[in-house]
SEROLUM-244368 format. One record per atom (N, C-alpha, C, O): residue in one letter; atom name; z negated, x, y negated. Coordinates in pm, whole numbers. Layout:
BEGIN
(rec "A", "CA", (Z, X, Y))
...
REM end
This chain:
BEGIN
(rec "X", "N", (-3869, -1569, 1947))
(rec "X", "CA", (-3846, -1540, 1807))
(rec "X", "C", (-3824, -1390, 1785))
(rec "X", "O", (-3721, -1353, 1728))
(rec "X", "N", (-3901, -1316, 1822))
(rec "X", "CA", (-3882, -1178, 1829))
(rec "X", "C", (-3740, -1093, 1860))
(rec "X", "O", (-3678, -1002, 1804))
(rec "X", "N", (-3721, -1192, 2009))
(rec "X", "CA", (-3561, -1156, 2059))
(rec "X", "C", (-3472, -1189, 1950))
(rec "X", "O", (-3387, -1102, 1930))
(rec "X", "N", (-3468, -1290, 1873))
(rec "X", "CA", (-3354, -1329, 1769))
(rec "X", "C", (-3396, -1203, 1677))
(rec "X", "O", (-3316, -1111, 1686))
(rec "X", "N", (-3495, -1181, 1599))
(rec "X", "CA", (-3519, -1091, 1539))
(rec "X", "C", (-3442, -916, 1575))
(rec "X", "O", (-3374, -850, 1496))
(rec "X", "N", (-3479, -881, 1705))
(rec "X", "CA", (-3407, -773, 1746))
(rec "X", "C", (-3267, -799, 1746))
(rec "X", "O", (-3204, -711, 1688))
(rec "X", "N", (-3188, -903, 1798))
(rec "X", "CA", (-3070, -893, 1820))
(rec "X", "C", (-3026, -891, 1669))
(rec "X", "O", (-2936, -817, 1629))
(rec "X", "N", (-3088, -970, 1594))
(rec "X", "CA", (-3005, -949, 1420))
(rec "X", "C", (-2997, -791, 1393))
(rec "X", "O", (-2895, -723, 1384))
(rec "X", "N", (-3136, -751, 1382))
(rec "X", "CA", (-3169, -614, 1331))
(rec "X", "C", (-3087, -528, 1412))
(rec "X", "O", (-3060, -427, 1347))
(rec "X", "N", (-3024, -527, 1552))
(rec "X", "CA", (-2909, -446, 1609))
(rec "X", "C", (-2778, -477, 1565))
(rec "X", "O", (-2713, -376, 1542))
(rec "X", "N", (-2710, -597, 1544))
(rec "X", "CA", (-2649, -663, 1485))
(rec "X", "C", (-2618, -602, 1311))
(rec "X", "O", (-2509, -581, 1258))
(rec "X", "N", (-2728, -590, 1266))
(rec "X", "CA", (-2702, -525, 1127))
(rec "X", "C", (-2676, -328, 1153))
(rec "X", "O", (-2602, -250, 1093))
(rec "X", "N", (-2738, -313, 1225))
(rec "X", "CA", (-2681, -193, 1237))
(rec "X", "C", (-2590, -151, 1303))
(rec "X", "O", (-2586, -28, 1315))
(rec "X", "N", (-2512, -211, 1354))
(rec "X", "CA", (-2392, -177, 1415))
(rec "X", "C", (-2298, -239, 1290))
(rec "X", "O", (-2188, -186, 1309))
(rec "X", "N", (-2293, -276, 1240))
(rec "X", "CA", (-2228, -348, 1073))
(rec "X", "C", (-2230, -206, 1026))
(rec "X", "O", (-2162, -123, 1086))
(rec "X", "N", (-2299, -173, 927))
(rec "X", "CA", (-2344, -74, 887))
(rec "X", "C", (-2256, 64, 873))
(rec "X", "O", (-2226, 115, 766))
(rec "X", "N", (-2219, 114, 1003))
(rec "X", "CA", (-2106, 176, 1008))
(rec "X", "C", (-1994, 138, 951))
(rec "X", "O", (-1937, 186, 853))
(rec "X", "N", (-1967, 51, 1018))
(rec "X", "CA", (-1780, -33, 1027))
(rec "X", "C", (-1801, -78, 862))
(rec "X", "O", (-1698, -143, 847))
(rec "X", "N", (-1865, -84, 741))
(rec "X", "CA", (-1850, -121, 663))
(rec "X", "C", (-1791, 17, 537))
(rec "X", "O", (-1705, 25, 450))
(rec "X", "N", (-1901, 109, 596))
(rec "X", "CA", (-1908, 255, 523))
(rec "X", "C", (-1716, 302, 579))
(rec "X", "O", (-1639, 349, 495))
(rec "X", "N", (-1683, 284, 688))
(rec "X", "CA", (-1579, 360, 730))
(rec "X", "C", (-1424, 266, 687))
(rec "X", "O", (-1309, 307, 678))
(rec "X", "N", (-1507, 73, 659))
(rec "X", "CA", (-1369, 46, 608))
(rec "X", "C", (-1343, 104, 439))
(rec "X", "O", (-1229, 120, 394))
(rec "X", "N", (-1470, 131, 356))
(rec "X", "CA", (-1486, 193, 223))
(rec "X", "C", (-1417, 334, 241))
(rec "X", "O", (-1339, 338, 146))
(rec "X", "N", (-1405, 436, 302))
(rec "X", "CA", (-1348, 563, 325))
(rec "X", "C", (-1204, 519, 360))
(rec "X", "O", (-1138, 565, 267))
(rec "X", "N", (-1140, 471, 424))
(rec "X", "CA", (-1026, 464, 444))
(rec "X", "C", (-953, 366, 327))
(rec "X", "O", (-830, 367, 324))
(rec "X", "N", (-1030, 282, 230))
(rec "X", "CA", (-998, 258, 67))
(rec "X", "C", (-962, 374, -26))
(rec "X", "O", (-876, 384, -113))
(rec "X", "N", (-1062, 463, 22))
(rec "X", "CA", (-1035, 576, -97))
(rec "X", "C", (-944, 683, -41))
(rec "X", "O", (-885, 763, -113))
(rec "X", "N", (-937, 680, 62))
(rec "X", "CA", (-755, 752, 98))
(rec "X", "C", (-686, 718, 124))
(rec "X", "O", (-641, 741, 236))
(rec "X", "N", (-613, 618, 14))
(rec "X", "CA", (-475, 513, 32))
(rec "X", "C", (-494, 556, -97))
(rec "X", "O", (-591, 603, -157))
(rec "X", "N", (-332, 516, -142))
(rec "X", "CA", (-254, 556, -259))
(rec "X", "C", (-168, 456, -328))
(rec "X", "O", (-64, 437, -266))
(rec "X", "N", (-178, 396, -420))
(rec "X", "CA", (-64, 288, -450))
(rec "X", "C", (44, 369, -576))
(rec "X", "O", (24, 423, -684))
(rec "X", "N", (137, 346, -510))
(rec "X", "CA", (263, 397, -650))
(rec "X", "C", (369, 283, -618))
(rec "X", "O", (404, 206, -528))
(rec "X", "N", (408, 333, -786))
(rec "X", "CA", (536, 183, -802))
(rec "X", "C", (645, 283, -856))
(rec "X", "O", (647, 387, -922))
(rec "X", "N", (731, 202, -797))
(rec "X", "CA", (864, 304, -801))
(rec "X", "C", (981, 175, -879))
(rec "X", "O", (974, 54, -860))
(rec "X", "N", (1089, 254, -971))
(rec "X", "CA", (1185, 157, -1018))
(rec "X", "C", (1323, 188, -920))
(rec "X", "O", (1388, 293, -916))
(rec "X", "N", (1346, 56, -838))
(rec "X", "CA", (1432, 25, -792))
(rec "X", "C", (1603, 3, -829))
(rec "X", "O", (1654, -36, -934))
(rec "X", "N", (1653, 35, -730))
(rec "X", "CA", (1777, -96, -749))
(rec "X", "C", (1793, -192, -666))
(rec "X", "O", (1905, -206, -617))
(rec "X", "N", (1697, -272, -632))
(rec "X", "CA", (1716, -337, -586))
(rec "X", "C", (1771, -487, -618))
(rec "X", "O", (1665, -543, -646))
(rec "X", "N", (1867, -580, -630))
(rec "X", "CA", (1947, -649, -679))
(rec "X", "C", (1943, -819, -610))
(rec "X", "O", (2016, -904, -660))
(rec "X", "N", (1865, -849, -513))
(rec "X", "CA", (1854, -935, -475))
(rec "X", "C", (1798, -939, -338))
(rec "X", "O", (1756, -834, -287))
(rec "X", "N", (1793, -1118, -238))
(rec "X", "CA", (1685, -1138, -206))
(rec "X", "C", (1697, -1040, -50))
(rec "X", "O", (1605, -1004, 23))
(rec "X", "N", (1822, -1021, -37))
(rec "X", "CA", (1843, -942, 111))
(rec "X", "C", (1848, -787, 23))
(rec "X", "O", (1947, -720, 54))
(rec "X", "N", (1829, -773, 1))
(rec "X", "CA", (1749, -614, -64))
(rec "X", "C", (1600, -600, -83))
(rec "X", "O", (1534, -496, -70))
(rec "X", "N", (1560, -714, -113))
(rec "X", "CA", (1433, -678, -80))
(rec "X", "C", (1412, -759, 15))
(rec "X", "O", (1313, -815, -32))
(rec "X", "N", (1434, -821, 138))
(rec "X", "CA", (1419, -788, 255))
(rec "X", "C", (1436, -716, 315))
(rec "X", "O", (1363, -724, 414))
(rec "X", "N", (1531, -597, 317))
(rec "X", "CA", (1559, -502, 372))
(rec "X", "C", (1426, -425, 386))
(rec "X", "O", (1365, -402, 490))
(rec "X", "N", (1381, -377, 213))
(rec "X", "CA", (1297, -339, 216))
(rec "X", "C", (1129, -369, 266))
(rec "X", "O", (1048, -286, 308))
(rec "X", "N", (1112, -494, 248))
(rec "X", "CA", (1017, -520, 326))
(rec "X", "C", (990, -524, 493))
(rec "X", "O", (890, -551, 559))
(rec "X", "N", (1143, -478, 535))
(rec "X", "CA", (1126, -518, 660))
(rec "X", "C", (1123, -353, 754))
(rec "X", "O", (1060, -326, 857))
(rec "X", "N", (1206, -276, 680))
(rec "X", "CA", (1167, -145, 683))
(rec "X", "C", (1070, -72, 672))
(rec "X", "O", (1028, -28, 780))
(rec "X", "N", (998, -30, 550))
(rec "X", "CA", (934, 28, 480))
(rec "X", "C", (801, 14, 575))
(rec "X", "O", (749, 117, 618))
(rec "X", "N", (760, -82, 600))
(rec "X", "CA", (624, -96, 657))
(rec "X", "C", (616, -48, 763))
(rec "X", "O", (515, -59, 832))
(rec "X", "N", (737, 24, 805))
(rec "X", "CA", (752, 67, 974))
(rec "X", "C", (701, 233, 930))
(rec "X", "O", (642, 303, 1012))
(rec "X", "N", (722, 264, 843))
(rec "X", "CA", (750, 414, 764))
(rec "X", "C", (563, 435, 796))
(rec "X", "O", (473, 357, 766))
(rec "X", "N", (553, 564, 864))
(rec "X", "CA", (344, 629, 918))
(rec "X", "C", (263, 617, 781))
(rec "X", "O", (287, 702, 695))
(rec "X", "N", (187, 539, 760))
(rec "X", "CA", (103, 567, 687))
(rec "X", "C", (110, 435, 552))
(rec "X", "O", (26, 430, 462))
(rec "X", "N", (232, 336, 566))
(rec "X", "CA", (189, 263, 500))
(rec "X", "C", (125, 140, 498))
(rec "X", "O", (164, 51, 574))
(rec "X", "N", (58, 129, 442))
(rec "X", "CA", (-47, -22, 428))
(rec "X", "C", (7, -136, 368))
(rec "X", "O", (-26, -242, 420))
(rec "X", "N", (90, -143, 261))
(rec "X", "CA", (97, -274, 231))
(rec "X", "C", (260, -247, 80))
(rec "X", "O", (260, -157, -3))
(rec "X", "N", (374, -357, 94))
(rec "X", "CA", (472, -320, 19))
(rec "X", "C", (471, -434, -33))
(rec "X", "O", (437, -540, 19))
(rec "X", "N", (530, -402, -198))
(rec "X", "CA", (532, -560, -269))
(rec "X", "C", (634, -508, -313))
(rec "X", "O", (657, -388, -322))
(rec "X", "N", (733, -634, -357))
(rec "X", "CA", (855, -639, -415))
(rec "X", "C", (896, -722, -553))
(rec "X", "O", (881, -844, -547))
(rec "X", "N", (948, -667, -676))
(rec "X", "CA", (930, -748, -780))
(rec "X", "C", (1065, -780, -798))
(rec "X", "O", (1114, -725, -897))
(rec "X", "N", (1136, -847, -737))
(rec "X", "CA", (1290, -855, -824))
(rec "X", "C", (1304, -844, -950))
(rec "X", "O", (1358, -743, -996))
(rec "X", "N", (1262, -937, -1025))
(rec "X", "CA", (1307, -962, -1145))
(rec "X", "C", (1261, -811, -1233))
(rec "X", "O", (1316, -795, -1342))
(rec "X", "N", (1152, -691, -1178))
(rec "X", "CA", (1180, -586, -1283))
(rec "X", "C", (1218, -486, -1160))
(rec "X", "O", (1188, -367, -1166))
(rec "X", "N", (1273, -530, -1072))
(rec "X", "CA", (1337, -422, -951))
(rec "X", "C", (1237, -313, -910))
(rec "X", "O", (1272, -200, -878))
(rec "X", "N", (1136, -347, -912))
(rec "X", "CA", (1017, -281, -859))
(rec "X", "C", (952, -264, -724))
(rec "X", "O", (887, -368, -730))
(rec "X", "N", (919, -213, -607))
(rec "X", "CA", (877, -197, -504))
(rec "X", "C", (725, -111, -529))
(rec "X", "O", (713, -25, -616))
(rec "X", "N", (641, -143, -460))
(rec "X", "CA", (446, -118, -504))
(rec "X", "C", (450, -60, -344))
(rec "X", "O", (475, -137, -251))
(rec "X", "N", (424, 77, -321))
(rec "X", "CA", (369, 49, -194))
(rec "X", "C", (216, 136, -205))
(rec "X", "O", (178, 205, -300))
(rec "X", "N", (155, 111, -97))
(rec "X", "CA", (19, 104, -57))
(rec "X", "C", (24, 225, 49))
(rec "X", "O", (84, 209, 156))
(rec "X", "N", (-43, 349, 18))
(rec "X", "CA", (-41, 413, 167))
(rec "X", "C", (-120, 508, 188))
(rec "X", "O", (-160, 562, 85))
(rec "X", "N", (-177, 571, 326))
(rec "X", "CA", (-269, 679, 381))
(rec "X", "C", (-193, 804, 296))
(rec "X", "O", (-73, 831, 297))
(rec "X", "N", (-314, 878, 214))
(rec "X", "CA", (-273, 972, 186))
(rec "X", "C", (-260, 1097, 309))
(rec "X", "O", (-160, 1168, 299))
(rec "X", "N", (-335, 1121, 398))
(rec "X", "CA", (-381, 1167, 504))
(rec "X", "C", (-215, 1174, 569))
(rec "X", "O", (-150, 1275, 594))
(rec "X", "N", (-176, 1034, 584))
(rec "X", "CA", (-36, 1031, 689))
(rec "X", "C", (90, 1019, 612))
(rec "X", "O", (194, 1020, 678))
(rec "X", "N", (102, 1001, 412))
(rec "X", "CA", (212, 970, 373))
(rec "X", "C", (172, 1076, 267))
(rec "X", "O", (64, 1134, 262))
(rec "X", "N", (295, 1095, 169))
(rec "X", "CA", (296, 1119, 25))
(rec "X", "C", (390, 1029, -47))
(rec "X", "O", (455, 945, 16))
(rec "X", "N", (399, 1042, -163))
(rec "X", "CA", (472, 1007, -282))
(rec "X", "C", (601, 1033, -228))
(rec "X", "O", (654, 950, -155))
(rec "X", "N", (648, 1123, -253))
(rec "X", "CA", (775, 1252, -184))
(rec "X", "C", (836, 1173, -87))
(rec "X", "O", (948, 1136, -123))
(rec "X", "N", (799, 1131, 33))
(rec "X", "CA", (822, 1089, 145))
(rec "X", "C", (872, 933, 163))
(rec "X", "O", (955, 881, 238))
(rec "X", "N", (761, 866, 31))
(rec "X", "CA", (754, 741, 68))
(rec "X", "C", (907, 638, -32))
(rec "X", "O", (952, 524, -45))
(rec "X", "N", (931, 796, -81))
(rec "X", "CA", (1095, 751, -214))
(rec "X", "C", (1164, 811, -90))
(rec "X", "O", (1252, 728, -66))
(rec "X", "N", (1172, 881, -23))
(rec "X", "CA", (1241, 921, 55))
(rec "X", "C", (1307, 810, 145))
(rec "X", "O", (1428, 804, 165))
(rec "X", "N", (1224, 733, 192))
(rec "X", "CA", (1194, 612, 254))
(rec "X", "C", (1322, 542, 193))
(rec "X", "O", (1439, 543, 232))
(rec "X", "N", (1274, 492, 106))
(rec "X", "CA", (1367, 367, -3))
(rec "X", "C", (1491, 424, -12))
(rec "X", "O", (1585, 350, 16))
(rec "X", "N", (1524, 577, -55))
(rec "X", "CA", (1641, 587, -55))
(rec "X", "C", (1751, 601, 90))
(rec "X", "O", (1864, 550, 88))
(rec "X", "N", (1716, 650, 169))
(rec "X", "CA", (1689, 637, 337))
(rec "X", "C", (1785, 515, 352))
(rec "X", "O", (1891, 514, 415))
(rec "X", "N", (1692, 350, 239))
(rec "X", "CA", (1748, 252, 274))
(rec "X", "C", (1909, 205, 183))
(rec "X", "O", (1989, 113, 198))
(rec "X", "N", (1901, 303, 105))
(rec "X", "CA", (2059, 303, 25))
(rec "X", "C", (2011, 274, -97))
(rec "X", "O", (2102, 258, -179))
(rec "X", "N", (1866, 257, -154))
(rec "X", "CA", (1865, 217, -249))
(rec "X", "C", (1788, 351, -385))
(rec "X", "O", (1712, 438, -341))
(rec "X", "N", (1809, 348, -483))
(rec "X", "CA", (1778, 426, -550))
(rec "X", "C", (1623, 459, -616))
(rec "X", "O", (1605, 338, -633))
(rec "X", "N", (1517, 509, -659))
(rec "X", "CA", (1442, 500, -641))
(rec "X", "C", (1351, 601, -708))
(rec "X", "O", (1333, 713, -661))
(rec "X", "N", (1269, 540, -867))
(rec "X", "CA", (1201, 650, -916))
(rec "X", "C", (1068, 622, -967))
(rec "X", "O", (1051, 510, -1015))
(rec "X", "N", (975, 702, -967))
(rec "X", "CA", (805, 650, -966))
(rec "X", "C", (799, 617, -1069))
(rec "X", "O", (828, 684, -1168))
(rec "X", "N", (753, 490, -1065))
(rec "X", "CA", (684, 473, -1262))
(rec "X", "C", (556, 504, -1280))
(rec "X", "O", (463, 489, -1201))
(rec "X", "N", (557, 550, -1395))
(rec "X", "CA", (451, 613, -1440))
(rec "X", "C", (397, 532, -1594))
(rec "X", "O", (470, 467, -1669))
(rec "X", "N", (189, 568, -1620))
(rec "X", "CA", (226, 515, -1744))
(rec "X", "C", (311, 544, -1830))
(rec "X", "O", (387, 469, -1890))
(rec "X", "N", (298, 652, -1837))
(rec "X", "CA", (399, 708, -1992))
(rec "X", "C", (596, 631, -1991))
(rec "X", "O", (653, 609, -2097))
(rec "X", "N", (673, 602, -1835))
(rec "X", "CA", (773, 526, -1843))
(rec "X", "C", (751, 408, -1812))
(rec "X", "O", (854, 347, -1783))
(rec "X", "N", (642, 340, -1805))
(rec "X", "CA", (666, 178, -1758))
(rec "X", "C", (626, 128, -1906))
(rec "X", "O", (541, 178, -1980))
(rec "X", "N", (714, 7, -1931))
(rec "X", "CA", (740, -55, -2039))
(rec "X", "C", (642, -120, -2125))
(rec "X", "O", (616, -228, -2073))
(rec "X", "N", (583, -105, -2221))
(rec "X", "CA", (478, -106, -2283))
(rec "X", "C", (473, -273, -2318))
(rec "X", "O", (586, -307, -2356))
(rec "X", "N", (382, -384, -2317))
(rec "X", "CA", (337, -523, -2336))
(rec "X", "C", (302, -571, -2441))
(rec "X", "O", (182, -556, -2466))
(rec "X", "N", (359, -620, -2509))
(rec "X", "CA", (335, -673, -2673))
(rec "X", "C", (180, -744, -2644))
(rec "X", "O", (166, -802, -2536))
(rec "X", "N", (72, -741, -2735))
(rec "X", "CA", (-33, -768, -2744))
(rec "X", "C", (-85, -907, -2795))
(rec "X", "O", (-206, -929, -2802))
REM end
């Protein structure tokens, strides 16, 4: 009984770390949404199939219908700057939305 006891209690502390260090690498990632031209479904494949190759990003979403691309990324290994750089790179045009320009939602 004891042995089960130790192996948990080592078990929780080796957790312990790996939990604190996946929380730190949350808070230096960056999400920005950028307005596209993107025009259909092999455009945003393009982009999805690219973009994720680009250092430092984590995760790309694609909205056709408001021509939107979301990406996810290490601030540490990407910026903003870099990551439009990216998109246009792929022929497509490409500008950050922000609150003050993204389109306000009837209530």
């Amino acid at each position: 009984m004891k042995t089960i006891q130790k192996l948990l209690a080592a078990m929780l502390l080796a957790a312990v770390p790996l939990m604190l260090t996946a929380q730190d690498k949350a808070k230096n990632t960056e999400t920005v949404k950028f307005k596209t031209s993107i025009e259909c479904n092999n455009c945003v494949n393009k982009v999805m199939t690219n973009l994720p190759q680009e250092k430092g990003i984590k995760d790309v979403k694609c909205d056709l219908k408001t021509q939107e691309v979301t990406v996810t990324y290490q601030k540490d290994k990407n910026n903003t700057a870099d990551v439009k750089k990216a998109i246009e790179k792929l022929g497509f045009t490409a500008k950050v939305v922000t609150e003050e320009t993204a389109p306000k939602k009837d209530k």
